[in-house]
N, CA, C and O atoms as CSV, one atom per row, in Angstrom:
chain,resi,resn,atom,element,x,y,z
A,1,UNK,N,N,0.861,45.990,-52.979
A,1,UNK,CA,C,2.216,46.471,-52.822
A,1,UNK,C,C,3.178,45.410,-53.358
A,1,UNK,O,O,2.966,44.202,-53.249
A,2,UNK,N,N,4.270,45.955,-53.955
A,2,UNK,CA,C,4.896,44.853,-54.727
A,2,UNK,C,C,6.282,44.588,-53.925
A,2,UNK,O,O,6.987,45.542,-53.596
A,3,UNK,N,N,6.603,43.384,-53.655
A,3,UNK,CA,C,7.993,43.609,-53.219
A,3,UNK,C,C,9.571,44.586,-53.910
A,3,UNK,O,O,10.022,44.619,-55.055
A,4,UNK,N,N,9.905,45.064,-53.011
A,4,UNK,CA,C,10.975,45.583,-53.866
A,4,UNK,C,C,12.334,44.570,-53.227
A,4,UNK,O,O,12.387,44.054,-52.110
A,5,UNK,N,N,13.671,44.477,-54.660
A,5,UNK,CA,C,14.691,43.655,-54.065
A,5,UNK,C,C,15.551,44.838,-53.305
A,5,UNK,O,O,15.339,46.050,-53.343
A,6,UNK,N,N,16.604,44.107,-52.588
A,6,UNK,CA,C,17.330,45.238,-52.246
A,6,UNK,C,C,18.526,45.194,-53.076
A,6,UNK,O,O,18.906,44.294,-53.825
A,7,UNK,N,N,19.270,46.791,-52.702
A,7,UNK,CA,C,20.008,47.168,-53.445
A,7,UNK,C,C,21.380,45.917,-54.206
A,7,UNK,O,O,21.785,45.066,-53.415
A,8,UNK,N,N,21.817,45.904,-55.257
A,8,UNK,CA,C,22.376,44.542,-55.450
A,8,UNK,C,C,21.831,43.591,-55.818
A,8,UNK,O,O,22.151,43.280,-56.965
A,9,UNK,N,N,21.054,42.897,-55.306
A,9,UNK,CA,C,20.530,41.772,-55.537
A,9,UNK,C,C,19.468,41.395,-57.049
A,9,UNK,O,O,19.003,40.309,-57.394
A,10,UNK,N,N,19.346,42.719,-57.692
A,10,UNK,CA,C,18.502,42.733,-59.090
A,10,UNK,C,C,18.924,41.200,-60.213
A,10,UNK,O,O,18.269,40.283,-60.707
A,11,UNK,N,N,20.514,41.661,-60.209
A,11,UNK,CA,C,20.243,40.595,-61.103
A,11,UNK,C,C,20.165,39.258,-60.802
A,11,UNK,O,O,19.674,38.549,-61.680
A,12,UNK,N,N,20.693,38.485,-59.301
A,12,UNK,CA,C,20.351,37.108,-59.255
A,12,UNK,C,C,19.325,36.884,-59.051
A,12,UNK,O,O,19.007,35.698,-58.960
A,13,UNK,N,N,17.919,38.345,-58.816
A,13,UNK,CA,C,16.831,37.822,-58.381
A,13,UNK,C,C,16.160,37.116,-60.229
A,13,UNK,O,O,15.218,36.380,-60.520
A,14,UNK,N,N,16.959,37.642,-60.861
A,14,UNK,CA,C,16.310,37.531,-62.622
A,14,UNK,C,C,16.504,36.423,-62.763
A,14,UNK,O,O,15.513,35.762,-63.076
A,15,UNK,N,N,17.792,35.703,-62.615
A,15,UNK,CA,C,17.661,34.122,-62.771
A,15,UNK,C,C,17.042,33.241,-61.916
A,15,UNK,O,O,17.255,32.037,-62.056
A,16,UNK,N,N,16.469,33.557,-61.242
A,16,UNK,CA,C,15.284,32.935,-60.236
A,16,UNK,C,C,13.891,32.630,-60.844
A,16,UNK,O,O,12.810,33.001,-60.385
A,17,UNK,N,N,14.134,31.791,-62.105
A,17,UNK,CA,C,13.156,31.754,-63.014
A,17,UNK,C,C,12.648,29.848,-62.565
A,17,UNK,O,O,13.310,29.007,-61.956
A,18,UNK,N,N,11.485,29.761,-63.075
A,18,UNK,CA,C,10.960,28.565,-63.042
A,18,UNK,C,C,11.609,27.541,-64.044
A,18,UNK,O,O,11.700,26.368,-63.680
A,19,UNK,N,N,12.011,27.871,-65.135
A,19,UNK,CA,C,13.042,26.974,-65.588
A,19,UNK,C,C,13.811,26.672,-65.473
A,19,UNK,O,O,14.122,25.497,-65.667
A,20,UNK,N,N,14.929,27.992,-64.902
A,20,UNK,CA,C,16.399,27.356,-64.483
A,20,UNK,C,C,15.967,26.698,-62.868
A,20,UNK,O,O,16.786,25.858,-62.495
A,21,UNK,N,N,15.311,26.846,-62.303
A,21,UNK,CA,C,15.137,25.774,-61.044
A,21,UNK,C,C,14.484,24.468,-61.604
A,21,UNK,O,O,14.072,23.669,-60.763
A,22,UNK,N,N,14.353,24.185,-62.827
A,22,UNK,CA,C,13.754,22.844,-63.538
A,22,UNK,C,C,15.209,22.316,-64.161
A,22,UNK,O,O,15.608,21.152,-64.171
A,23,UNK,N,N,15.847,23.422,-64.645
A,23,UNK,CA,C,17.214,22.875,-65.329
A,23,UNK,C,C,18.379,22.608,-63.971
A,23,UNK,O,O,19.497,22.194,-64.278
A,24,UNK,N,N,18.131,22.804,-62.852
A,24,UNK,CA,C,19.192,22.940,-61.775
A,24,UNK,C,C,18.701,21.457,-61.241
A,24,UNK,O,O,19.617,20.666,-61.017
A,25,UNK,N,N,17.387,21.010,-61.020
A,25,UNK,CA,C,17.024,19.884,-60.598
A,25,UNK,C,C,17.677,19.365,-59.305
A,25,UNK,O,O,18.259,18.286,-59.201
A,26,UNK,N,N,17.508,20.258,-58.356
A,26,UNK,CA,C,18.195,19.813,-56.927
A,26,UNK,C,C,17.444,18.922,-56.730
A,26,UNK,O,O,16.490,18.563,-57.420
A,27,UNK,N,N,18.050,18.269,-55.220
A,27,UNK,CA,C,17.496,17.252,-54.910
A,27,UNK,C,C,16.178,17.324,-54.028
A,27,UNK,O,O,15.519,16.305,-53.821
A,28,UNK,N,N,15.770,18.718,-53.451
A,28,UNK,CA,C,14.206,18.525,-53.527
A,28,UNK,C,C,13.218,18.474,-54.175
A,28,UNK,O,O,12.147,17.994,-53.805
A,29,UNK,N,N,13.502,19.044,-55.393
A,29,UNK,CA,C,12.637,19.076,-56.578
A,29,UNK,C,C,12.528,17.735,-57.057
A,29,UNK,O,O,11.491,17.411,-57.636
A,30,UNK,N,N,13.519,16.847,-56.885
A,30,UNK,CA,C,13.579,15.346,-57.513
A,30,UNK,C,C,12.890,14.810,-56.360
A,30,UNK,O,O,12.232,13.873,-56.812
A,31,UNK,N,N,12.686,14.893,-55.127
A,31,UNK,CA,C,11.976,13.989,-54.060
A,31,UNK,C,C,10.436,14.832,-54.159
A,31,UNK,O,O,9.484,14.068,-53.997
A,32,UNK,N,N,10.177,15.840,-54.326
A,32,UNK,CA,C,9.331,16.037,-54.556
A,32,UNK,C,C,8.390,16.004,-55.572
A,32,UNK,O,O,7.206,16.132,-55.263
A,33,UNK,N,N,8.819,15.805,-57.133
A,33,UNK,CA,C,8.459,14.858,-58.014
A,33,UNK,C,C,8.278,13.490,-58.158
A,33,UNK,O,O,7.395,13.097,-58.920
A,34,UNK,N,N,9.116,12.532,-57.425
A,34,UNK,CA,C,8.743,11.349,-56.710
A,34,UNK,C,C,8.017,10.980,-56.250
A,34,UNK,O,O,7.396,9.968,-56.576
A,35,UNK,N,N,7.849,11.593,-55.424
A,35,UNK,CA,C,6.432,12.271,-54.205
A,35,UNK,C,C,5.300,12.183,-54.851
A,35,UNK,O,O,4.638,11.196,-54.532
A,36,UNK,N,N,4.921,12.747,-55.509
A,36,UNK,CA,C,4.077,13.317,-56.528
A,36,UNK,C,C,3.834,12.357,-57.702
A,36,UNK,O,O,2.725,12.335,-58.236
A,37,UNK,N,N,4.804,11.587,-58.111
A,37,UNK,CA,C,4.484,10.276,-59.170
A,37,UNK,C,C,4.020,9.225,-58.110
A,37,UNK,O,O,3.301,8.344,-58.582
A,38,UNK,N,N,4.271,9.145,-56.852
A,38,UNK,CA,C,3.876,7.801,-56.175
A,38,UNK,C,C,2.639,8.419,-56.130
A,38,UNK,O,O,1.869,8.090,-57.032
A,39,UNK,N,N,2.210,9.290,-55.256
A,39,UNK,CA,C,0.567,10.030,-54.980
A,39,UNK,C,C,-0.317,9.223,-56.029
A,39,UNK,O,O,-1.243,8.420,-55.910
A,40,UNK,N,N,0.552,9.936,-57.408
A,40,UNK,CA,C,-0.800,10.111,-58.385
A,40,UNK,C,C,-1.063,8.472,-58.775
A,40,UNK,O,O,-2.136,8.041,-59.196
A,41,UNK,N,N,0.077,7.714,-58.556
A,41,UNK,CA,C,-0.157,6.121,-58.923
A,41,UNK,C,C,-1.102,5.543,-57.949
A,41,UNK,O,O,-1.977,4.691,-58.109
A,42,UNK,N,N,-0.719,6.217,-56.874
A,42,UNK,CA,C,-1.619,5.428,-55.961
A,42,UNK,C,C,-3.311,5.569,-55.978
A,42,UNK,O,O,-4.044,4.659,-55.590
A,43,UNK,N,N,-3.875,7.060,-56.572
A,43,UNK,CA,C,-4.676,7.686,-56.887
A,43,UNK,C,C,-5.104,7.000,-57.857
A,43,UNK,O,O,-6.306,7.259,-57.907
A,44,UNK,N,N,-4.781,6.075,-58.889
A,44,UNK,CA,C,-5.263,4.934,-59.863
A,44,UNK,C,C,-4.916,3.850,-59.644
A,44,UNK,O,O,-4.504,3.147,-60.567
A,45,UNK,N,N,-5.008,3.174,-57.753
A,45,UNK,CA,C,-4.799,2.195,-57.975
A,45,UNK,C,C,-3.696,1.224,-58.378
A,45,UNK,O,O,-4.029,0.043,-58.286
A,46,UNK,N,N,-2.437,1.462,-58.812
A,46,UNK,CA,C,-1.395,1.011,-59.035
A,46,UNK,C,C,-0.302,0.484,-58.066
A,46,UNK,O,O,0.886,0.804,-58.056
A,47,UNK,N,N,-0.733,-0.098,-57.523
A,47,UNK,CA,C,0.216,-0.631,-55.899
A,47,UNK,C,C,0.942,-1.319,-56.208
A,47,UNK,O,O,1.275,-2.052,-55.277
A,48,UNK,N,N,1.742,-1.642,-57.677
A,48,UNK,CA,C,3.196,-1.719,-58.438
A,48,UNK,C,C,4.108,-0.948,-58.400
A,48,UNK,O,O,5.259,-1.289,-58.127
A,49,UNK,N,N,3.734,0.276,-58.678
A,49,UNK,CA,C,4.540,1.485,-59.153
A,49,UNK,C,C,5.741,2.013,-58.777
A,49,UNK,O,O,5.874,2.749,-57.799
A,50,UNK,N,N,6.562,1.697,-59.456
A,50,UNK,CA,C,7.791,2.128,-58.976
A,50,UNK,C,C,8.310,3.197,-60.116
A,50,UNK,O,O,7.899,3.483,-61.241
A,51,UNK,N,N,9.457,3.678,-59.261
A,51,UNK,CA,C,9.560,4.937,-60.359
A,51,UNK,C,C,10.491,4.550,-61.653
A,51,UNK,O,O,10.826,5.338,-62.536
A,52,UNK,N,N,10.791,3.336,-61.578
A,52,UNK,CA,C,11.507,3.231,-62.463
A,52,UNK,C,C,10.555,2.125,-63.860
A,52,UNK,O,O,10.827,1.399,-64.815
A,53,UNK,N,N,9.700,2.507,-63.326
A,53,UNK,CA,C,8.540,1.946,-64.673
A,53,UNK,C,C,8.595,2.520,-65.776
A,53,UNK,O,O,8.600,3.747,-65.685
A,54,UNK,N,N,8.642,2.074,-66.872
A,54,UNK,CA,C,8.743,2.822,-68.079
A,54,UNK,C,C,7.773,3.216,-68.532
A,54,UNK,O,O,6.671,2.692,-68.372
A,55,UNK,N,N,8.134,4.741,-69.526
A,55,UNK,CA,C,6.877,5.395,-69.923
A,55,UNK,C,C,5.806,4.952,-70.410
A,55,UNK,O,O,4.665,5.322,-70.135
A,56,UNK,N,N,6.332,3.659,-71.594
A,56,UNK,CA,C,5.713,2.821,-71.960
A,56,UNK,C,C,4.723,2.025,-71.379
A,56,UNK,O,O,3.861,1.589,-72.142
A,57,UNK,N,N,4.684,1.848,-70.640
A,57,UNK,CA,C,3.998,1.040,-69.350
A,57,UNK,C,C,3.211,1.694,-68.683
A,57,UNK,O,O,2.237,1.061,-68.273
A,58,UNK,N,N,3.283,2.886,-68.385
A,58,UNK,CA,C,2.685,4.338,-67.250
A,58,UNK,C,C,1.148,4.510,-68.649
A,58,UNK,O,O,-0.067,4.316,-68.661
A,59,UNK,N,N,2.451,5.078,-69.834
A,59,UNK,CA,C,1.165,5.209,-71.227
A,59,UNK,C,C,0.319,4.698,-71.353
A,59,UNK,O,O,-0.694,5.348,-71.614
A,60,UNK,N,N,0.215,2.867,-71.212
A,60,UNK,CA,C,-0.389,2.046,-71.637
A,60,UNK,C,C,-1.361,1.710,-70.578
A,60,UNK,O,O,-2.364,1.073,-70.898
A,61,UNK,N,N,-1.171,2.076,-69.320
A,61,UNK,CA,C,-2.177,1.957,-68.387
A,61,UNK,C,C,-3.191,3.323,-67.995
A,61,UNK,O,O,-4.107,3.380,-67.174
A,62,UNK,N,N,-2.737,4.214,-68.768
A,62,UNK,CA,C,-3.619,5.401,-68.777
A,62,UNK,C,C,-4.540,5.204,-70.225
A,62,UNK,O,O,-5.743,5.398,-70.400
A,63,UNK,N,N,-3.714,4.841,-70.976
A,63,UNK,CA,C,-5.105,4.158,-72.058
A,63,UNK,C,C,-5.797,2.969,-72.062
A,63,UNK,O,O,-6.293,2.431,-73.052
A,64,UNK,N,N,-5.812,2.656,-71.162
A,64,UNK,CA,C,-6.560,1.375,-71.090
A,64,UNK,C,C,-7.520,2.417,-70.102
A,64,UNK,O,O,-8.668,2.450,-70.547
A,65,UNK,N,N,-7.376,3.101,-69.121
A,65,UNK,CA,C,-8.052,3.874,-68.181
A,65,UNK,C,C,-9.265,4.713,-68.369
A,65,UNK,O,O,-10.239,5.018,-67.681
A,66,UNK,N,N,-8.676,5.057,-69.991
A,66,UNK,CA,C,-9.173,6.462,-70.765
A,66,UNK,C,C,-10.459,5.265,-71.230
A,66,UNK,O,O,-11.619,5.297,-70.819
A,67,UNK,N,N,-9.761,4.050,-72.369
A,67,UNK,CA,C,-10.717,3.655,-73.101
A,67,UNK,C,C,-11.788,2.838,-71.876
A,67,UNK,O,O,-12.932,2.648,-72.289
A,68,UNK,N,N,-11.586,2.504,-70.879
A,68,UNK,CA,C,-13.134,2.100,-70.015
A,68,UNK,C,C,-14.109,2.794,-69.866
A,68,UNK,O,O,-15.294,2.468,-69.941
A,69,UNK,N,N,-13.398,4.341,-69.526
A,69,UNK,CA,C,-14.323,5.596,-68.932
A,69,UNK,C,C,-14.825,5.966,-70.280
A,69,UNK,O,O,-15.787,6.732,-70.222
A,70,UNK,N,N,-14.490,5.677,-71.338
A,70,UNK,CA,C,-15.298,6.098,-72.686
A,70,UNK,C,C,-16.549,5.016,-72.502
A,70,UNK,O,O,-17.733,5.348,-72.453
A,71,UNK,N,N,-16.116,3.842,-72.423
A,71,UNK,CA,C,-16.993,2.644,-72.420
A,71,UNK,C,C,-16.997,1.260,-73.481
A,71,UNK,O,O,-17.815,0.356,-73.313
């Protein structure tokens, strides 16, 4: 059974898209991406990690990661 909206509400339910809640970037979506970058650092070990590390730096420790597990 599919939800139905109610009467009215059709078109703001349309902009209720996964992008414009990526382009709106409230502030749970930003603590919860935070969230989620500390997890995964911690998940490799990185008990540096702050979020303001540069990509450069994040990059360079995932290839060094990649090239061990190759061997």
């Amino acid at each position: 059974m599919c939800p139905i909206a109610k009467p009215g509400v059709e078109t703001k339910l349309k902009k209720r898209t996964l992008t414009n809640l990526y382009n709106q970037r409230s502030a749970w979506l930003n603590m919860a991406h935070k969230a989620l970058d500390k997890a995964v650092a911690n998940a490799y070990g990185w008990t540096d990690y702050t979020p303001e590390m540069a990509d450069e730096e994040i990059l360079r420790r995932l290839l060094e990661l990649n090239q061990e597990r190759i061997g």
